[in-house]
N, C-alpha and C positions, 0 to 999 in steps of 0.2 A: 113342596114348593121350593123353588131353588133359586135364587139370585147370586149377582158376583158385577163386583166393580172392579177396575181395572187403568191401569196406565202403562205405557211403554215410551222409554225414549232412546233413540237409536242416534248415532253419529258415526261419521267415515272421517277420518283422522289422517294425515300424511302418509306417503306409500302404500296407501289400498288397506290403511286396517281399521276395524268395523268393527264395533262392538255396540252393546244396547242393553239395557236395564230396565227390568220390567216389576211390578209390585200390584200384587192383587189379593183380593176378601170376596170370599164366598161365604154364604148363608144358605144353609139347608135344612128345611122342617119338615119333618113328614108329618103324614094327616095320622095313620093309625099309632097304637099304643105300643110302643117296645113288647117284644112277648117278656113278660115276668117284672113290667113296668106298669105303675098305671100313667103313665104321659108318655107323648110321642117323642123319637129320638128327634135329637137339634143338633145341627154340627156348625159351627164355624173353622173356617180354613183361612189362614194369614200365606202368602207366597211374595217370594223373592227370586227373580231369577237373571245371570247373567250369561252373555253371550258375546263370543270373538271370533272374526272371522280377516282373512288376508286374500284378496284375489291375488298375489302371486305366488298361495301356496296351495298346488291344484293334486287332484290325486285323477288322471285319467281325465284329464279336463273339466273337472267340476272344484266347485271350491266347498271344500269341507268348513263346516261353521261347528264350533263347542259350546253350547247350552249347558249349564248346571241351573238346580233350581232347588230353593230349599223350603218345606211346604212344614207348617205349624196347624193341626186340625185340633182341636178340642171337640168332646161329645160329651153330653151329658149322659152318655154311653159307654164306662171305661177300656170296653174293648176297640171303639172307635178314635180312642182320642192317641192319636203319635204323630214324632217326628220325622222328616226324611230327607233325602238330597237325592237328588236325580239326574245324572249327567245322560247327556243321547249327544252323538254327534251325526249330521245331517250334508248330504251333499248339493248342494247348486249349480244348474244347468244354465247358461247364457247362452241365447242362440243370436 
């Protein structure tokens, strides 16, 4: 069973720049027992993630946007529980 709450707030800022800050919690239980457990794995996940983007910095006419995102999981699993950061950068079409 998996749930996750969530917020994002985005704003466009003088000269075309665009950024947006996002913060989320996921909860996950599973129904069976861990093998070598007697209870079912539970994870909790905390996320933060920011993003910036410029339409007049285009690559082939798309505007590239930079996502980092830094994600905190705990498990009552110690192989499931770490930390990470996760950059992707993404392009955008306007027609």
């Amino acid at each position: 069973v998996a749930q996750s709450l969530g917020a994002k707030f985005s704003r466009q800022v003088r000269y075309g720049l665009s950024w947006d800050v996002g913060l989320g919690r996921d909860w996950r239980n599973y129904i069976e027992d861990f093998a070598s457990m007697s209870e079912p794995r539970s994870d909790r996940t905390n996320k933060i993630s920011v993003g910036v983007s410029h339409r007049k910095v285009t690559f082939r006419e798309a505007v590239p946007k930079l996502t980092c995102a830094f994600s905190d999981q705990n498990s009552n699993v110690a192989l499931y529980t770490f930390n990470s950061i996760d950059c992707s950068l993404a392009l955008s079409y306007s027609f």
